[in-house]
C-alpha positions as CSV (number, residue, x, y, z in Angstrom):
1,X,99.2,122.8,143.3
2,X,102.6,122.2,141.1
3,X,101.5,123.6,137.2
4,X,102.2,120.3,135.8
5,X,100.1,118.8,137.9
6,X,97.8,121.5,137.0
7,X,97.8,120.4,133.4
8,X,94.5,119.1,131.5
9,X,95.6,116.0,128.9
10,X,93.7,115.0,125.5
11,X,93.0,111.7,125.4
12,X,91.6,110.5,121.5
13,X,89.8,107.8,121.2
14,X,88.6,105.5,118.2
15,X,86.9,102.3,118.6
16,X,84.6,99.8,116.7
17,X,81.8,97.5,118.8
18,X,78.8,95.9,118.2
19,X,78.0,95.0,121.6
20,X,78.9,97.8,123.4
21,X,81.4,95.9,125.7
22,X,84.7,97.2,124.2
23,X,83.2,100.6,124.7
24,X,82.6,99.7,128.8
25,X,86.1,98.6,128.8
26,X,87.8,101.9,128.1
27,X,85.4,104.0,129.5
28,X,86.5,101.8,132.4
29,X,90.2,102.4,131.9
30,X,89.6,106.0,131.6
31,X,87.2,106.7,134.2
32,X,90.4,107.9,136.3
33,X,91.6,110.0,133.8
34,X,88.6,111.2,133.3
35,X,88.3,112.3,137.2
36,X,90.8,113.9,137.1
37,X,90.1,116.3,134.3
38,X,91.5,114.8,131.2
39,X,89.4,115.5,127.8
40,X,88.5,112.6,126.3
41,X,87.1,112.5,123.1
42,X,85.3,109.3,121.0
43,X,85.3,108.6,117.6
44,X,83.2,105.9,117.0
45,X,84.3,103.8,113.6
46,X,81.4,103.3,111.5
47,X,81.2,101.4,108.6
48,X,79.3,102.6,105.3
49,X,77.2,99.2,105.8
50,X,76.8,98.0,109.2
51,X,77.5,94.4,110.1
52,X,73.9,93.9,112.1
53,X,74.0,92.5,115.4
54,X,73.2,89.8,116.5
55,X,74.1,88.3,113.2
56,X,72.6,85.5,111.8
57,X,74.7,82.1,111.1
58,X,75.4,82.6,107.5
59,X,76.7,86.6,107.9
60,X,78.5,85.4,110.5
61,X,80.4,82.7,108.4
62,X,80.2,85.3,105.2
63,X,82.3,88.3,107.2
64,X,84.6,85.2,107.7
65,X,86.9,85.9,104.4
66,X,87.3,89.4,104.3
67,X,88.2,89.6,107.8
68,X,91.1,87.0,108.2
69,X,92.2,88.3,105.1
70,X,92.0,91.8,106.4
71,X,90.2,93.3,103.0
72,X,88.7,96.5,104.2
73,X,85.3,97.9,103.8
74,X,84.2,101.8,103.4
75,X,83.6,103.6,106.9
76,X,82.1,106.9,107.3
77,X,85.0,110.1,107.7
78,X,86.2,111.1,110.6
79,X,87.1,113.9,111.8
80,X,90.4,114.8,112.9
81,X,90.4,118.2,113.4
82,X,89.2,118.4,117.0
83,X,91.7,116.3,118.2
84,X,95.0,117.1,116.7
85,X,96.2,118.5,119.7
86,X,95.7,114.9,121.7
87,X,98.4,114.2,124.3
88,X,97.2,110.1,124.2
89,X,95.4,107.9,121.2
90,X,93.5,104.7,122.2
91,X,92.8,102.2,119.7
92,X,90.1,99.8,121.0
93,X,89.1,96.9,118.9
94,X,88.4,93.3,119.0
95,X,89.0,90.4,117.2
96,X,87.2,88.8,114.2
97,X,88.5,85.4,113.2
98,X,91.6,86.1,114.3
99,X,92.0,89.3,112.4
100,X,91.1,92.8,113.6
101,X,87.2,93.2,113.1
102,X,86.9,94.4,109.3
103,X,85.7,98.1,110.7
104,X,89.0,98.6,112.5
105,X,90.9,97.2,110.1
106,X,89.8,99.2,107.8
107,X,90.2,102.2,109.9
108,X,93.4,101.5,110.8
109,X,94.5,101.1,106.8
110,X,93.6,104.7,105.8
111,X,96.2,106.9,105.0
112,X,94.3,109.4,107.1
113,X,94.5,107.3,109.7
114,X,98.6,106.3,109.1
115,X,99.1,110.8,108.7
116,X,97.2,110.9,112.3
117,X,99.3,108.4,114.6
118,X,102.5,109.0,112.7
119,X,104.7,110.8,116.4
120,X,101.5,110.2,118.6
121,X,101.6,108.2,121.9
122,X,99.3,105.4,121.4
123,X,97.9,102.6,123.6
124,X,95.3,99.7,122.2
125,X,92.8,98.1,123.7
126,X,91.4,94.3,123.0
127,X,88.4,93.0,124.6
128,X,88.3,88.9,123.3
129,X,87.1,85.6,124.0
130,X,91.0,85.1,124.3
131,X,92.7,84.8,120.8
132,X,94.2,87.9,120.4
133,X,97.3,87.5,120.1
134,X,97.2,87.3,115.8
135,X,95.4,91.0,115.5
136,X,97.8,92.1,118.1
137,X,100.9,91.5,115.6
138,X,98.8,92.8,112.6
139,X,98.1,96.2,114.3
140,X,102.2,96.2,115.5
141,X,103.1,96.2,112.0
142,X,100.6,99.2,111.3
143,X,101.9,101.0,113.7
144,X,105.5,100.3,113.6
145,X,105.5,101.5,109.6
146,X,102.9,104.7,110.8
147,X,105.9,105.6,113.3
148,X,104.1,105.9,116.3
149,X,104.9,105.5,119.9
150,X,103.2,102.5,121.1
151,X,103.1,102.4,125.0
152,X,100.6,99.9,125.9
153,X,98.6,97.1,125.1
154,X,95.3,96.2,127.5
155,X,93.9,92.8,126.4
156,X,90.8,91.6,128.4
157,X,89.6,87.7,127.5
158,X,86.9,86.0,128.6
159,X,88.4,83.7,131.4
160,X,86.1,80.7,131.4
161,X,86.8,77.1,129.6
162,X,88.5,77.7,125.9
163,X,85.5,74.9,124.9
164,X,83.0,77.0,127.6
165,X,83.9,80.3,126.0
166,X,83.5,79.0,122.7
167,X,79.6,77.7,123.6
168,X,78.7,81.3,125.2
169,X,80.2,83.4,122.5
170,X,78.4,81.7,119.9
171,X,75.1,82.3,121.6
172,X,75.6,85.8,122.2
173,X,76.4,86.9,118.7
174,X,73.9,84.8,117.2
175,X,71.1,84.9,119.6
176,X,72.0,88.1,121.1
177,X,72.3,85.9,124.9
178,X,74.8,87.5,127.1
179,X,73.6,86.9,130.5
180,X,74.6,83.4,132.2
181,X,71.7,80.5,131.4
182,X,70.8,77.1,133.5
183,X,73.8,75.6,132.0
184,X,76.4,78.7,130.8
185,X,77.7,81.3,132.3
186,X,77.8,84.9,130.9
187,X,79.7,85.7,127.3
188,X,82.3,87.7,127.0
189,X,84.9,89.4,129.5
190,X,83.4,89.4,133.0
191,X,82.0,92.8,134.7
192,X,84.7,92.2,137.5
193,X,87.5,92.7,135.1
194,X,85.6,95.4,133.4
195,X,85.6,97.1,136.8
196,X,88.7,96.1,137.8
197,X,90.5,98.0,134.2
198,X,89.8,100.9,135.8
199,X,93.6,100.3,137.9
200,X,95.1,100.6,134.1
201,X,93.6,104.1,133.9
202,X,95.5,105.2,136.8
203,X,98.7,104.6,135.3
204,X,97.9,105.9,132.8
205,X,97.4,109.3,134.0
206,X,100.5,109.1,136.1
207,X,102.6,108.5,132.9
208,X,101.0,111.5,131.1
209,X,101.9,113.4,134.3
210,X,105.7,112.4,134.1
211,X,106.1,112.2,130.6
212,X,107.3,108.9,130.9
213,X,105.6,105.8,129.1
214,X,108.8,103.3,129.8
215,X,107.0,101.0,132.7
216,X,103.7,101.2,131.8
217,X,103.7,98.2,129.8
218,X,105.1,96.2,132.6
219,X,102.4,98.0,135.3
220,X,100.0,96.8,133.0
221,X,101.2,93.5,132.8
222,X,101.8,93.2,136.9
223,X,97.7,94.1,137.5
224,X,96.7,91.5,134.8
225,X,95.6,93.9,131.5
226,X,97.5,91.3,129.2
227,X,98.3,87.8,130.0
228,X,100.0,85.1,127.7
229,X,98.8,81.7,127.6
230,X,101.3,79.1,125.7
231,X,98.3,76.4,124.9
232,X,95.8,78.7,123.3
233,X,99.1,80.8,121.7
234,X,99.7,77.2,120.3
235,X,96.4,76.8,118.8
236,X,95.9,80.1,117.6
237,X,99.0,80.3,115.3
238,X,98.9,76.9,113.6
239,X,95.0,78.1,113.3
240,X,95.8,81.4,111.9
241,X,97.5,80.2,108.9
242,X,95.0,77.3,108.6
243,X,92.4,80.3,108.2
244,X,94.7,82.3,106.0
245,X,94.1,79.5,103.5
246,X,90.6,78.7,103.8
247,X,90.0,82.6,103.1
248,X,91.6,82.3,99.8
249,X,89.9,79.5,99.0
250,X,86.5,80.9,99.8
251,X,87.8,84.2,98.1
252,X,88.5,82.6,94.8
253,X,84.4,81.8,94.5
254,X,83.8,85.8,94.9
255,X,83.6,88.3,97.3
256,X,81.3,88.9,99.8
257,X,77.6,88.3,99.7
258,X,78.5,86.3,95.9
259,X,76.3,83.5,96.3
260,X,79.1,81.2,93.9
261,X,81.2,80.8,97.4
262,X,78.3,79.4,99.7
263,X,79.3,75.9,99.4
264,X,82.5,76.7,100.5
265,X,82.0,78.7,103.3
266,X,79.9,75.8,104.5
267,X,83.0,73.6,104.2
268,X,84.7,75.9,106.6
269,X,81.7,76.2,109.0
270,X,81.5,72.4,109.4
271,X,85.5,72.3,109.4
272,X,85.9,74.9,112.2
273,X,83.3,73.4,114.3
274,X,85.1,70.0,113.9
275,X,88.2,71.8,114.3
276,X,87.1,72.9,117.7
277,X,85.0,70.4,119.6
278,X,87.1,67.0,118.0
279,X,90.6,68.0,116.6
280,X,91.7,70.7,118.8
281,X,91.5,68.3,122.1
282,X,94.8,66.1,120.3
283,X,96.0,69.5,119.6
284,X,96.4,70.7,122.9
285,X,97.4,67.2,124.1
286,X,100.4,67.6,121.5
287,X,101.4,70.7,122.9
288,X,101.3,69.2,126.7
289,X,103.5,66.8,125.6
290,X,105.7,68.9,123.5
291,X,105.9,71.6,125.8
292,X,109.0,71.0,127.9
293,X,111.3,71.1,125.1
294,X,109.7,74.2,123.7
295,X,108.8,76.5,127.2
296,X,112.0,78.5,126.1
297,X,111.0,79.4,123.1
298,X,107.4,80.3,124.4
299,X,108.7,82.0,127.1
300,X,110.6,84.2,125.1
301,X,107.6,84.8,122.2
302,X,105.3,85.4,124.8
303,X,107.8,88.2,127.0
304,X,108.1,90.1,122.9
305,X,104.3,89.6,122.3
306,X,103.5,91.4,125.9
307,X,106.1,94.0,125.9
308,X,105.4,95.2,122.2
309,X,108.8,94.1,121.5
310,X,109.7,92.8,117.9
């Protein structure tokens, strides 16, 4: 068999979950890898003070601040030492409130982290209910100033009904229900697609092989591991700096836990949930009508947001 061939990769990996699901996502896209011989090797971020799951309503509207406002937290050291020689980083990580969960973020905002990715080949990967688009661009602009070599983005949503999605993701990370109910389907991104991710890790392993990253991107996009949708893109950004605001409201009471900014986080609980179940239907009727005049422009956002381009 041809030497290169021959060759055993080093694939890194870091990733933050409550739920376990991220994790079942990239051991998915790596199982293929994997196979064929590649060392993988996890580093699970772990925050100094776990955020509990499920949480409870009022930490989940607490975390709400610091994470769209991307204030980082303490997490325990890592250790880079066995992995310095790693042909392939993944970041995996999901979204909180349109931000990168505050573990990752705060992962990703060490200068430990920044010394490590600075010349490595890195791909990330996003497990959603299907805003990710807003974290995406916040990681780019870590890793464009880190100078590494971004080759791929995987993001898996949940593909049911935006309002649907919004009903089953709430009951799994406050009551801990994943599995499908009388009325619901099952949270998060289905075990089909989880499967299916596996494709993504074959790629991959043909790109370490040629030492070529250029069209991996666009494989990725071809078998469905990112997908942009213009109507939830809409909502998203106009939400996105709606929420950058409401976090410095709250954040002017205190900071987390301070009991002086409870009334105001329950202004934004009862204004997101009227945000989503009364406002956002004339949102995404204004786009529908706005759309023809604008599918240029969205076209072409959505073709930079998918192919890492600036």
């Amino acid at each position: 068999m041809n030497e290169e061939i021959e060759k055993k990769f080093h694939i890194a990996v870091f990733y933050y979950t409550q739920t376990g699901q991220l994790l079942d996502i990239i051991k998915s896209v790596l199982s293929f890898p994997e196979k064929k011989g590649c060392k993988v090797t996890y580093k699970e971020i772990v925050p100094e003070r776990a955020f509990a799951f499920p949480w409870s309503k009022e930490s989940f509207y607490e975390a709400f601040p610091e994470s769209r406002a991307e204030i980082p937290v303490k997490i325990k050291e890592i250790d880079f030492s066995d992995i310095a020689d790693a042909d392939l980083v993944i970041l995996g990580y999901q979204p909180w409130f349109l931000a990168p969960s505050i573990p990752f973020a705060s992962f990703i905002d060490e200068e430990k982290t920044a010394i490590y990715l600075k010349g490595k080949k890195v791909i990330t990967v996003v497990g959603s209910r299907n805003m990710w688009i807003s974290s995406h661009l916040s990681i780019k602009r870590r890793l464009d100033k880190y100078g590494c070599n971004w080759c791929g983005n995987i993001a898996l949503e949940d593909r049911h009904n935006n309002y649907i999605s919004v009903l089953t993701i709430f009951r799994w990370l406050i009551d801990g229900q994943k599995g499908a109910s009388k009325f619901l389907p099952a949270a998060g991104v289905s075990e089909k697609d989880i499967a299916s991710a596996a494709v993504h890790g074959e790629n991959i392993y043909n790109s370490l092989i040629s030492g070529d990253f250029s069209t991996l991107q666009k494989k990725i996009i071809e078998n469905g591991g990112a997908e942009f949708h213009p109507q939830i893109y809409f909502v998203e950004s106009n939400g996105n700096k709606l929420w950058g605001k409401w976090a410095a409201f709250v954040l002017k009471k205190g900071g987390y836990g301070d009991k002086n900014r409870a009334f105001r986080l329950k202004l934004f609980k009862y204004y997101l949930l009227t945000v989503i179940f009364a406002a956002s239907p004339f949102g995404v009727l204004f786009f529908y009508l706005t759309y023809p005049f604008k599918r240029r422009s969205y076209e072409k956002i959505g073709k930079n947001i998918l192919f890492l381009q600036n």
